[in-house]
RODODO-273601 format. One line per field, with one value per residue (C-alpha): x, y, z; residue in one letter. Coordinates in nm, 4 decimals. Each point is the difference from the previous one (the first is absolute). Layout:
c1 = (X / ...);
c2 = (Y / ...);
c3 = (Z / ...);
aa = (A / ...);
***
This chain:
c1 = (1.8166 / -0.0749 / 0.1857 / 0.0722 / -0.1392 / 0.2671 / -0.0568 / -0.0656 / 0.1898 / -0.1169 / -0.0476 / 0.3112 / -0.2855 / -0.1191 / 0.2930 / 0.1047 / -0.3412 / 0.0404 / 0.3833 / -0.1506 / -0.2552 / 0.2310 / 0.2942 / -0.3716 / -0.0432 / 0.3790 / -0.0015 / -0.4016 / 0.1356 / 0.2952 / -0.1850 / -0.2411 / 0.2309 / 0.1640 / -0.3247 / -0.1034 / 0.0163 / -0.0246 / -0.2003 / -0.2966 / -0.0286 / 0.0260 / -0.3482 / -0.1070 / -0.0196 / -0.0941 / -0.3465 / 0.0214 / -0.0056 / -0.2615 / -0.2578 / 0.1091 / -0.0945 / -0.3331 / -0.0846 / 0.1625 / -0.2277 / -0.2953 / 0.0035 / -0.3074 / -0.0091 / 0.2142 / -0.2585 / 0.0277 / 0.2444 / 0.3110 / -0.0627 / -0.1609 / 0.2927 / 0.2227 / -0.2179 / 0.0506 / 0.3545 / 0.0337 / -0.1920 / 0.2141 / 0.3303 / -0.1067 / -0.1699 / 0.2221 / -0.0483 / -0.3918 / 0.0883 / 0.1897 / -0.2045 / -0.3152 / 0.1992 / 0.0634 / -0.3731 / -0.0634 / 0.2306 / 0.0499 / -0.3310 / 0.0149 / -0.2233 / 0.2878 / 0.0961 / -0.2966 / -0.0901 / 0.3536 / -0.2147 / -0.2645 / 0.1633 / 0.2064 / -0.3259 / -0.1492 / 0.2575 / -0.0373 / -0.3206 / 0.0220 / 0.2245 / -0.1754 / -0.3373 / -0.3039 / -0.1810 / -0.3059 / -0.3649 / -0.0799 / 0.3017 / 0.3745 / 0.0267 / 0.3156 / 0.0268 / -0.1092 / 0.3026 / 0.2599 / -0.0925 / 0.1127 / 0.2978 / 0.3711 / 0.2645 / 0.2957 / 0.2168 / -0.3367 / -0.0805 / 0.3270 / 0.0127 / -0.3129 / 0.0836 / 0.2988 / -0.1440 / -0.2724 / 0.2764 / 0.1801 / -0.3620 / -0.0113 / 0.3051 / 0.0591 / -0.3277 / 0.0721 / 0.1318 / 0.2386 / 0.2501 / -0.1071 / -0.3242 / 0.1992 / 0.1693 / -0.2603 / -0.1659 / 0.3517 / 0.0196 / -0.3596 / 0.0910 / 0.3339 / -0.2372 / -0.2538 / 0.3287 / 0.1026 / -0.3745 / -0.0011 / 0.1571 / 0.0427 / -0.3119 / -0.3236 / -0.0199 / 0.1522 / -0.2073 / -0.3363 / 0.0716 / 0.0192 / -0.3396 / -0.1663 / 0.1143 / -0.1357 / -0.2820 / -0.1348 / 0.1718 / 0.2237 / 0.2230 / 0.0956 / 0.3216 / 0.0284 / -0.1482 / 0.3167 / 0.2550 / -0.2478 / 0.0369 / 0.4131 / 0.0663 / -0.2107 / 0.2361 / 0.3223 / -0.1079 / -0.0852 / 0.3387 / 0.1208 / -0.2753 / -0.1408 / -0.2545 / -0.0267 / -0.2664 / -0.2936 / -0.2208 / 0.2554 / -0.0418 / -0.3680 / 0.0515 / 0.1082 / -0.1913 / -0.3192 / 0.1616 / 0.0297 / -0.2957 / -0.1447 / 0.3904 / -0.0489 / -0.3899 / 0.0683 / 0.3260 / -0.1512 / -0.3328 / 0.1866 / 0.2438 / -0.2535 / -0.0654 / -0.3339 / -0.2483 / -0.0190 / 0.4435 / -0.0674 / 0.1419 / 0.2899 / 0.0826 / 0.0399 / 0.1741 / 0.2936 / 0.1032 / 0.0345 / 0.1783 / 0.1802 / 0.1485 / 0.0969 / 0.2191 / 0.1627 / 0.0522 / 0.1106 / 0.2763 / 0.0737 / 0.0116 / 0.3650 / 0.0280 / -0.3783 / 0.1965 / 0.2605 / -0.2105 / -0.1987 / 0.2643 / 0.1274 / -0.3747 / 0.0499 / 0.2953 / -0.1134 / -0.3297 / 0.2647 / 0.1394 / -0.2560 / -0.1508 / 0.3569 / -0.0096 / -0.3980 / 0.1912 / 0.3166 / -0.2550 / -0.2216 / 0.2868 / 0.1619 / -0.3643 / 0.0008 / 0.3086 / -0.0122 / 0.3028 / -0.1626 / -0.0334 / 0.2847 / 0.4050 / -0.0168 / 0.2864 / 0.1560 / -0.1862 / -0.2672 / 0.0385 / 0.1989 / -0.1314 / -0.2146 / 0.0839 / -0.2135 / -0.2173 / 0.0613 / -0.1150 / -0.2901 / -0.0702 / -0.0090 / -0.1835 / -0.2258 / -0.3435 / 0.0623 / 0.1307 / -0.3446 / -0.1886 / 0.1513 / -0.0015 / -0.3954 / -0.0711 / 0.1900 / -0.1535 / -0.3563 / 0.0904 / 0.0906 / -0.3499 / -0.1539 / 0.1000 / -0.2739 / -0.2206);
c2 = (20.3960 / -0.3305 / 0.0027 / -0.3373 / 0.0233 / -0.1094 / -0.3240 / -0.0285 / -0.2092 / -0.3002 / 0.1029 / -0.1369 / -0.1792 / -0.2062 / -0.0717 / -0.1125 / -0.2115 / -0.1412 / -0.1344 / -0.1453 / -0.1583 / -0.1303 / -0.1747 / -0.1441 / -0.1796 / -0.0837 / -0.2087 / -0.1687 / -0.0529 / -0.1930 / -0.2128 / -0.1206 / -0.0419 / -0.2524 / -0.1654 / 0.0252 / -0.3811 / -0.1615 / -0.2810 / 0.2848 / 0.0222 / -0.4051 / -0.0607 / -0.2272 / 0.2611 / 0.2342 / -0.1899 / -0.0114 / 0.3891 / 0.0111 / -0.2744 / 0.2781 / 0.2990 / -0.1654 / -0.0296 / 0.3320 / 0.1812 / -0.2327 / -0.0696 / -0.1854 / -0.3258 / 0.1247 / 0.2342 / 0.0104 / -0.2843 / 0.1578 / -0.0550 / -0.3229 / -0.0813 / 0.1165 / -0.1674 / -0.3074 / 0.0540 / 0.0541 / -0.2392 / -0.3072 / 0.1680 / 0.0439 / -0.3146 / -0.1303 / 0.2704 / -0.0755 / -0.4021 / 0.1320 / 0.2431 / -0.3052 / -0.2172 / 0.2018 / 0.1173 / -0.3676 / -0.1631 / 0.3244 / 0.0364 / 0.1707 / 0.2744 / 0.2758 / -0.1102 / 0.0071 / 0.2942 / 0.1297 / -0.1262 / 0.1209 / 0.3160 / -0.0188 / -0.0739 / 0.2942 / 0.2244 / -0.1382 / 0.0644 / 0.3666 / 0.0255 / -0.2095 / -0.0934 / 0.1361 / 0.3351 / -0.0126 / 0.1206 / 0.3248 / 0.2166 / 0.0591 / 0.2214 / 0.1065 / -0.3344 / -0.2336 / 0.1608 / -0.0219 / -0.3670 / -0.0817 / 0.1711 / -0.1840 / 0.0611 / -0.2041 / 0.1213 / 0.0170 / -0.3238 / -0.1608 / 0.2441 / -0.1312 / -0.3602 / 0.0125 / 0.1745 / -0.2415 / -0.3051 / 0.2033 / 0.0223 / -0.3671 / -0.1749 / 0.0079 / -0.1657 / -0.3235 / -0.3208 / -0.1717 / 0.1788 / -0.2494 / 0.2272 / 0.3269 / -0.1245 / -0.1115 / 0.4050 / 0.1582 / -0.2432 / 0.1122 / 0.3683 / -0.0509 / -0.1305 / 0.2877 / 0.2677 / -0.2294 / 0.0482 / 0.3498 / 0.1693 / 0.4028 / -0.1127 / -0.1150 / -0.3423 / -0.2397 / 0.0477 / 0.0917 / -0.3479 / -0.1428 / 0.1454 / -0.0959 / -0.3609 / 0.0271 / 0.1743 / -0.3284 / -0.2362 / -0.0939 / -0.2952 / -0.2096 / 0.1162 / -0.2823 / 0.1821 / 0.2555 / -0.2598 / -0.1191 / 0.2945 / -0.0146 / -0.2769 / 0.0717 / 0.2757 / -0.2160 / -0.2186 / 0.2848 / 0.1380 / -0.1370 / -0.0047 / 0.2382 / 0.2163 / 0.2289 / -0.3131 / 0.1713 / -0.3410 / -0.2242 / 0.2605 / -0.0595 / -0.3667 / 0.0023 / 0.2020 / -0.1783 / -0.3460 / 0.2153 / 0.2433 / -0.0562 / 0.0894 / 0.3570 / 0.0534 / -0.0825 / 0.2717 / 0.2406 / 0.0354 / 0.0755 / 0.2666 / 0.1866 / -0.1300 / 0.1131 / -0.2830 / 0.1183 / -0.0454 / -0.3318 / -0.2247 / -0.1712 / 0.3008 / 0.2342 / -0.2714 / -0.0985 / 0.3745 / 0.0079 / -0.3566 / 0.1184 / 0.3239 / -0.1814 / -0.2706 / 0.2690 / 0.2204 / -0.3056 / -0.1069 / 0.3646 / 0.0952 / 0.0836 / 0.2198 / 0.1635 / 0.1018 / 0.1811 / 0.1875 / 0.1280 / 0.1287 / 0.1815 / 0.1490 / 0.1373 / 0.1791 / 0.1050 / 0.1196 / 0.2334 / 0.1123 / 0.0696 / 0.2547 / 0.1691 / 0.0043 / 0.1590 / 0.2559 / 0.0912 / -0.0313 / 0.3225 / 0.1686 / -0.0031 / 0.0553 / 0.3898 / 0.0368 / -0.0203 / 0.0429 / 0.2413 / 0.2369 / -0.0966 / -0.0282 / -0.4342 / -0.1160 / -0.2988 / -0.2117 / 0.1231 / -0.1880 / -0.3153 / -0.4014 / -0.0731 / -0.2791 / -0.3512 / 0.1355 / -0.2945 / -0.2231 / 0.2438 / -0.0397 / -0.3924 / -0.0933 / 0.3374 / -0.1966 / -0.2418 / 0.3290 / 0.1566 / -0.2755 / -0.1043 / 0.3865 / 0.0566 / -0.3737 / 0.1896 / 0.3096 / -0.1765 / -0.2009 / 0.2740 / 0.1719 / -0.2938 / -0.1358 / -0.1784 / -0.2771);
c3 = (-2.3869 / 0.2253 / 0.3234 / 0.1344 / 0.4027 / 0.1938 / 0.2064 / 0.3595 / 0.2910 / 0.1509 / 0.3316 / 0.2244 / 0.2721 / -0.2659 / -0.1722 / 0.3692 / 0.0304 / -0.3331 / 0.0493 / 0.3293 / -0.1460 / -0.2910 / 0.2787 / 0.1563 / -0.2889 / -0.0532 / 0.2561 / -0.0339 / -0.3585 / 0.0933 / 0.2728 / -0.2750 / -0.2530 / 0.2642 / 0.0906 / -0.3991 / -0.1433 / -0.3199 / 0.1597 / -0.0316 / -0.3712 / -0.0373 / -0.1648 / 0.3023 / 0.2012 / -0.2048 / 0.0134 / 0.4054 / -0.0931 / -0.2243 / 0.2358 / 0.2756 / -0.1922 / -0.1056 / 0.3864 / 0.1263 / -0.2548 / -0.0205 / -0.3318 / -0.1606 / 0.1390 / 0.2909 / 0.1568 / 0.3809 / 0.0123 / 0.1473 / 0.3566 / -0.0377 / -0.1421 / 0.2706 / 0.2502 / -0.1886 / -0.0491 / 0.3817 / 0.0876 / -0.1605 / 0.1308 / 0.3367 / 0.0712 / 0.2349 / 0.1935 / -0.0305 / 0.1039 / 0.2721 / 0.1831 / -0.0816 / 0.1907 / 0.2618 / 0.0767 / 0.0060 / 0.2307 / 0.2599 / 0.1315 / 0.3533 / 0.0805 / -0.0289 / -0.3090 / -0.1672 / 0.1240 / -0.1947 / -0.2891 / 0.0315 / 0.0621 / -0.3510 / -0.2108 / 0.1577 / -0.0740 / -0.3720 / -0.0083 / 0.1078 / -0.2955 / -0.2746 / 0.1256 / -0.2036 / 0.0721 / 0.2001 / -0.1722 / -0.0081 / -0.1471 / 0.0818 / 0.3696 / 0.1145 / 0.1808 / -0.2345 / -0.2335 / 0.2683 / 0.0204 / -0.3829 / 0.0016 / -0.0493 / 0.2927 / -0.0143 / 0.3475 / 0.1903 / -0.0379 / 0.0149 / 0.3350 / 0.1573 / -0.0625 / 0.1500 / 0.2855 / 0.0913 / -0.0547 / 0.2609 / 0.2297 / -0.0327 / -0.0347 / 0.4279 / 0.0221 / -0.2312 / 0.2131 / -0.1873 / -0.2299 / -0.2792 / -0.0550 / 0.0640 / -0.3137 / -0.1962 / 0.0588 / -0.0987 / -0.3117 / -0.0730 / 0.0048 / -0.2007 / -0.2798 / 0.0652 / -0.0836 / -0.2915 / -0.1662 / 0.1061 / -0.3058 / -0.0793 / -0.2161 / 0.1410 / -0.2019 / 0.2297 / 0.3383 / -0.2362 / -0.1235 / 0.3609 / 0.0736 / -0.2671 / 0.0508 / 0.3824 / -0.0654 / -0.2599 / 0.2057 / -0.2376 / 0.1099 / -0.3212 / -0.0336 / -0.2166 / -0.2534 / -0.0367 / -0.0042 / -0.3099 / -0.1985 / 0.1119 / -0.1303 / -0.3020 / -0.0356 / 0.0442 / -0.2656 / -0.2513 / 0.0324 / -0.2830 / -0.1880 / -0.3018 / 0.2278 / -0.3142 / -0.1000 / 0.2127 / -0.0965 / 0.1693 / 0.2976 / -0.0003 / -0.0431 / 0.3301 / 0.1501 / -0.0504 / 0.0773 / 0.4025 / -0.0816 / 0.3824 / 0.1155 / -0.1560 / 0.0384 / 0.3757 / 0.0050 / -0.2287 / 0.2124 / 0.3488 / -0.1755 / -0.1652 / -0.3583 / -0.1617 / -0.0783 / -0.3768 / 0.0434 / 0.0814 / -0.3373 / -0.1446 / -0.1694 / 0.2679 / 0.2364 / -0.3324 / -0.0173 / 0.3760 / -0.0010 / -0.2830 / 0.1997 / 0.3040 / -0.2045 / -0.1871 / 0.3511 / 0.1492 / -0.2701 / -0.0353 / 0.3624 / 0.0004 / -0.2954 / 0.1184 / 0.3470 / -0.2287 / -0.2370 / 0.2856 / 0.1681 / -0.3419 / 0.0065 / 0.2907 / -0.0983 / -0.3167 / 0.1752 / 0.1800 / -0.2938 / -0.1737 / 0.3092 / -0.0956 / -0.3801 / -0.0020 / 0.2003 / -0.1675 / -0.3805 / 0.2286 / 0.0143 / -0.3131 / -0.1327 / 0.1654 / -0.1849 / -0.3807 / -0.1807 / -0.2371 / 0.2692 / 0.2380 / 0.0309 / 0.1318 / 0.2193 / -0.1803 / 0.2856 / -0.1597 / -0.3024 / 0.1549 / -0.0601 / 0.2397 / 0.2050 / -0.0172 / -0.2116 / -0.2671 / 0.3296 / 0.0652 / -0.3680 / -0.0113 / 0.3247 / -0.0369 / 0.0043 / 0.2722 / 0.2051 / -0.0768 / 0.0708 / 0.3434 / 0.0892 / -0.1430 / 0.2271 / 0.3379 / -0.0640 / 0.0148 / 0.2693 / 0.1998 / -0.0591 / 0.0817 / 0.3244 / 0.1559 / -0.1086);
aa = (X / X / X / X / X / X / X / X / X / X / X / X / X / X / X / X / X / X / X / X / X / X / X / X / X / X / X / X / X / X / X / X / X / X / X / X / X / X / X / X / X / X / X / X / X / X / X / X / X / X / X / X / X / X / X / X / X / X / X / X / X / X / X / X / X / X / X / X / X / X / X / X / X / X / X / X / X / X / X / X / X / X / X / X / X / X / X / X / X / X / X / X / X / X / X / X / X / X / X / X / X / X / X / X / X / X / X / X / X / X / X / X / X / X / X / X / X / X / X / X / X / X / X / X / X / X / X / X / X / X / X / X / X / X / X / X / X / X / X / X / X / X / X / X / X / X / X / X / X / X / X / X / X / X / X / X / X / X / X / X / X / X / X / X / X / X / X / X / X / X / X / X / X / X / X / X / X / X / X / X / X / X / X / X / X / X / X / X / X / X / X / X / X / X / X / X / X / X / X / X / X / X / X / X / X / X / X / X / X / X / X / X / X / X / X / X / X / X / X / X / X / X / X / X / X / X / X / X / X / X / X / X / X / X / X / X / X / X / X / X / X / X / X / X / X / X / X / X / X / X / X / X / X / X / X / X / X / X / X / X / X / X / X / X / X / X / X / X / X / X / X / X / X / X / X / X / X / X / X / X / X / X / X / X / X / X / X / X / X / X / X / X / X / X / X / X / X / X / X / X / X / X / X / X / X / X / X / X / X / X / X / X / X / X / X / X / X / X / X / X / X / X / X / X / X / X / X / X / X / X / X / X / X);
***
């Protein structure tokens, strides 16, 4: 005669755990579901999604792109920044102040400058590491050094304005003051060349970018414009074509005229990144207890919250979190 084995408990802790987790992801859910828009399934920016994707994971054609990108991205938004701090290097010229920067482009290069011959020492890796609060600390410290020294309050100023745009390019990420060095380290002055590719941007607004020969079109009409950028942010020679310059043209019109909706989405990515730490937790538990060999709690079996989100946005969640998780490992340059 079969006797039917008598299931077990769920264990009260992780019951406990596993209602926490579940109110976690209440409220995650909610937030996104707030932040969620239909503006992010229109097929216009479903293709800003897809470009993305291609440079996020380096698809073929998109190999190695997605911080060239960035750089270029960066570059055109922060350019009068660039014009500014030009501008100020060239009409405040007294010994103190250039010694502020002379200062600044030495820090820059302790962060981003290349690694000397002959292997990677203790120092040498110091040098190439990214620290946001120390630098903005030690700039503001040798402004401070300095300022009593200046003469006129015209050029104390001019330093402060020069450090305000210094914070401004100094971002949680490293792009911004990478770009500055770069620019300083070439000599880069044509800023004229970014308000170029801006208003090549403005004027493609409207246009069907989707038409990647129109893109290259126009690229080749201002080829020297992006041979000159490309070469000072990095671009490999065998990069260099109309090809490679349209899908990078093509990303920064469609960031550009999506910029709005882009700032939205990334903030639901966030969340959902959140949420998702939660729900590969509460799945863990439930797996330990199968309901052929255990008594579940009705939380056990409730709807889990946002997962329908979690369900539609799943790749770009993956693919942000697999491009952070990289980054992360990979600190330095």
């Amino acid at each position: 005669m079969k006797v039917n084995k008598q299931k077990e408990e769920v264990p009260e802790s992780s019951v406990n755990l596993h209602n926490q987790f579940l109110a976690e992801m209440k409220v995650l859910a909610s937030v996104a579901k707030t932040l969620d828009n239909p503006s992010f399934k229109t097929p216009d920016f479903g293709y800003y999604l897809e470009i993305k994707s291609n440079f996020l994971s380096g698809s073929k054609g998109y190999e190695g792109l997605n911080d060239i990108v960035e750089l270029m991205s960066l570059a055109v938004s922060a350019q009068a920044s660039f014009q500014k701090m030009a501008q100020i290097e060239l009409r405040y010229l007294s010994s103190k102040q250039q010694e502020y920067y002379n200062f600044v482009f030495l820090l820059l290069e302790e962060m981003f400058g290349e690694l000397p011959q002959g292997g990677e020492n203790q120092n040498s890796q110091q040098r190439r590491s990214y620290d946001r609060q120390k630098f903005l600390q030690k700039i503001q410290e040798k402004l401070e050094e300095i300022t009593h020294e200046l003469k006129t309050e015209e050029g104390r100023q001019a330093l402060a304005e020069y450090k305000d745009c210094l914070e401004s390019l100094a971002g949680e990420k490293e792009f911004g003051l990478k770009l500055l060095y770069l620019f300083k380290r070439y000599n880069f002055t044509e800023f004229a060349t970014l308000r170029t590719i801006s208003d090549m941007m403005v004027y493609l607004q409207d246009k069907n970018v989707k038409n990647m020969k129109a893109m290259e079109d126009l690229v080749e009409k201002n080829q020297h414009i992006f041979v000159s950028l490309g070469r000072i942010i990095g671009l490999p020679r065998n990069r260099e074509n109309t090809e490679t310059y349209g899908k990078m043209l093509q990303y920064l019109v469609l960031e550009s005229k999506h910029e709005n909706t882009i700032q939205q989405f990334m903030k639901m990515m966030e969340v959902m990144k959140s949420w998702k730490e939660f729900y590969g937790k509460l799945l863990e538990i439930r797996s330990q207890y199968p309901e052929s060999e255990y008594q579940l709690p009705p939380e056990f079996k409730k709807e889990i919250p946002g997962l329908s989100i979690y369900e539609d946005y799943e790749k770009y969640i993956r693919l942000f979190e697999e491009r952070e998780n990289s980054q992360g490992l990979t600190t330095t340059y």
